[in-house]
Structure formats: C-alpha cells, structure tokens
C-alpha positions, 0 to 999 in steps of 0.5 A: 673493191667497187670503182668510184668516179674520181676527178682526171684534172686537178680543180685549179680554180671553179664559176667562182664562188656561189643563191638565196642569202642567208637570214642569219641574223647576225649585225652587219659591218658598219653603223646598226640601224636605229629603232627608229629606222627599223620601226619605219623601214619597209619590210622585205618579203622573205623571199626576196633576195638581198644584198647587204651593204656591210657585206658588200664593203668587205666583199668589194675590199677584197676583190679589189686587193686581189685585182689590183695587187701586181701579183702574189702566192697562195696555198689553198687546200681544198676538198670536193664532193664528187657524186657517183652514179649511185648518188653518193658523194665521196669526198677528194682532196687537193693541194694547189700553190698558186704563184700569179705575177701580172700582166702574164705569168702564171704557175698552178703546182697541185698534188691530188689526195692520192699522190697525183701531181700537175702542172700549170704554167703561163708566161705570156707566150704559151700555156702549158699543161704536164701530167708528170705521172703519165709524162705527157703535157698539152702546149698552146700559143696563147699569147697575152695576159693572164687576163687572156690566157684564162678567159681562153682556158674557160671559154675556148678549152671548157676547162672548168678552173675553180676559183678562176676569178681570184685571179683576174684582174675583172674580179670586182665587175665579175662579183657586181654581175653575177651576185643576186643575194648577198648576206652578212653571217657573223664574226667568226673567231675561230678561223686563223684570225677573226673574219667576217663571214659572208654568204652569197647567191648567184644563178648556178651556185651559193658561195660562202667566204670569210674574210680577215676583220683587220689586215690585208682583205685576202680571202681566208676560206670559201665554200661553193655550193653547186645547187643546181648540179646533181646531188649539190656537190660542195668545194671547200678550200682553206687559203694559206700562205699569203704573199703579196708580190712576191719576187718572182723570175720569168724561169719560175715560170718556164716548164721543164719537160723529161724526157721522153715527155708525150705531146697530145693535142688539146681539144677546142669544142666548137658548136655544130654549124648552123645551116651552112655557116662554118663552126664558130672558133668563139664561145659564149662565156660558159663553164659548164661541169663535167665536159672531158678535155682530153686525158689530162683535162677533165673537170667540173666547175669546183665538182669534178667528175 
C-alpha cells in the first residue's frame, strides 16, 4: 500500500472563505431592476470584478450575527483535498464541535476521518493543545480574548485555522477588507432549509456559503477554493447544530490532562535578523499553508498537508 500525505492537525477553522464572481445569472435579493434601468445602466466588462448589493446584504446579516452574538455552539463537518506529491488530491474528513462564549473562552473537540482525536481549549488564561492519542499537549499564556488568542495562533504560531474568522468578533471589517468580487448564485431548496447562495473572491481563494432565507443568519455550508495553491485543493464543511448562547461554565473549558501526558514546546517562527537588529517577536497578519508547528500542529489554510 503506497503511503499518502495526510493532514497532522485537524483543520479547525482556514484565510477564511474565498476570487472571480460568479456570473450565475441568477436575481439577487432584494428589488430586480427595471427594463428601463437595465436599457440605461452602463455594462460591465466581463472581467471586471463585481459585488452584488443583494448578496452583500446577506453576506453583512450574517457575519454580524456571528460577531455580535455573546457566543454559541456548532458541528461542522467538513472534507478537504490534500494533494500528494503525485498531483492527485485525495479526499479527508473531520468533525469539529465548536463551543465559543465571548470575551474569552473557547473549545474545538475534533475527530479525523480515521479516528483521531484534539482538543483545543482557551479560557482566557492559556491556550491549550492535547493529541490524546500520543498523550502529548502544548500550553501557552496567553492571556486576553478569544479575540487575542486567534490573532495569536494565526500570526504568532502559523497555525492555519480553517474558518477562524467565524469566530472573531472583526468578522464584518475582516469580509469588507479582504472580498473583491461578490455574486448572488441562487435559492437553493435543497439544502436543510432553503438558502441563499453566495459565491465570492478574494486574493488567495474563491468562497461559496449558503445562508438561511428565513431565521437566524447562521451559515449552513461553505466551500473554500485555494486557487492559488497546488492542484486548487478544496474545504467543504456543513454547519449543524446551531446554539445561540449556550449555557456554558468556565469547567466546560478547562483541560484535563492523564496521566502521564508529555509536555512539548510549541515552536514561534520569527524572521531572520536583518543586519544586526534582533528577530522580530511579531508578524504580519499571514497564514501561509503547509508550515509545520511542531508533532501536534501541521496545517494548511483549509488544504493540509
């Protein structure tokens, strides 16, 4: 049996979402224009990139749900493409509960397509990893909000976190700055419940989400496209079991170790010193794929490898 590339950390989050829009020629939300005003509106050059008022409506109820909501509790099952060094893209699976209760607590509990299990916790204080299968865990102060805690993860650690921006409380600035092209594709009925289908660009990624016509604005499906990645590996994650502001105690998120758990280090990437200046302790906001953290800690954004 030939030994494939498989993803070391569980995807917990991805850049998020996300280029060119998609000319689906479908009515957006909201008011169709009159043949009067398509008669006289200017026409856009097919390459030029789009946004779609309609769709930013929906797009802007939604992230400010999630950004302003005191916290919640999701499933989300999701597959990605890993490409091997042959080209081919084979297909893994994960399942994630994600319980987030603002300012400063977090739990991500995941299981891998082949049995494989993480934990992820954050209680203001410290954030804590545990590979329960090896009974090793990484620990760091971190103290502050969640907030804090994943602009350290993303930025400091480079662990890439698939869907990280869900659960920031800068999700709507976040979309407002990084979406170039934004398109309304349909009413889907065949989702759960019917939703509104939307298909977006940005510099490193096409995304699509679908999101609820009726009820709260809680994203129901997402797919992420890493064009500019090898092979333009895909994540695919279904979002289940909404829980607005759940009841939630601070022991929900504190980690119990075994025994005999391993304590390793987590390791911080800083830039080689130019000239004689000491290594920077910061970076840039980057989440580049691929880059290995330690045993416990190796993703790409959405496409690990």
């Amino acid at each position: 049996m030939r030994r494939l590339i498989r993803p070391l950390w569980p995807v917990l989050s991805v850049p998020l979402l996300f280029n060119p829009a998609w000319a689906a020629g479908q009515p957006s939300p909201g008011d169709t224009p009159t043949a009067a005003q398509q008669a006289t509106a200017p026409k856009a050059r097919d390459d030029m990139p789009v946004i779609d008022s309609g769709a930013m409506d929906a797009l802007k109820r939604m992230a400010d749900t999630l950004a302003q909501a005191k916290g919640f509790r999701v499933t989300i099952s999701s597959r990605y493409d890993v490409v091997q060094n042959t080209g081919e893209k084979i297909e893994f699976g994960e399942r994630r509960t994600v319980t987030l209760n603002r300012p400063d607590a977090l739990r991500v509990e995941a299981q891998q397509s082949d049995g494989k299990t993480t934990l992820v916790s954050y209680d203001g204080k410290a954030i804590t990893v545990f590979n329960p299968d090896r009974n090793v865990y990484g620990q760091v102060d971190k103290p502050g909000s969640v907030d804090d805690a994943i602009r350290y993860v993303v930025q400091d650690l480079q662990v890439g976190l698939p869907l990280a921006l869900l659960l920031v409380t800068t999700l709507p600035a976040e979309l407002d700055q990084r979406i170039q092209a934004l398109d309304y594709v349909e009413r889907d009925t065949l989702t759960p419940v019917p939703t509104d289908h939307l298909a977006a660009q940005t510099e490193d990624a096409d995304f699509q989400v679908w999101i609820p016509t009726e009820g709260a604005s809680l994203p129901q499906r997402i797919t992420i496209t890493y064009k500019n990645d090898e092979g333009e590996p895909q994540y695919r994650a279904d979002l289940t079991d909404w829980a607005m502001n759940p009841d939630t105690a601070p022991a929900q998120f504190a980690v119990t170790l075994p025994a005999g758990a391993e304590r390793i280090p987590f390791l911080i990437r800083v830039p080689r010193a130019v000239a004689d200046q000491p290594p920077a302790t910061e970076f840039p906001s980057q989440n580049k794929p691929g880059q290995n953290k330690q045993g416990i800690s190796d993703s790409t954004e959405g496409a690990p490898k």
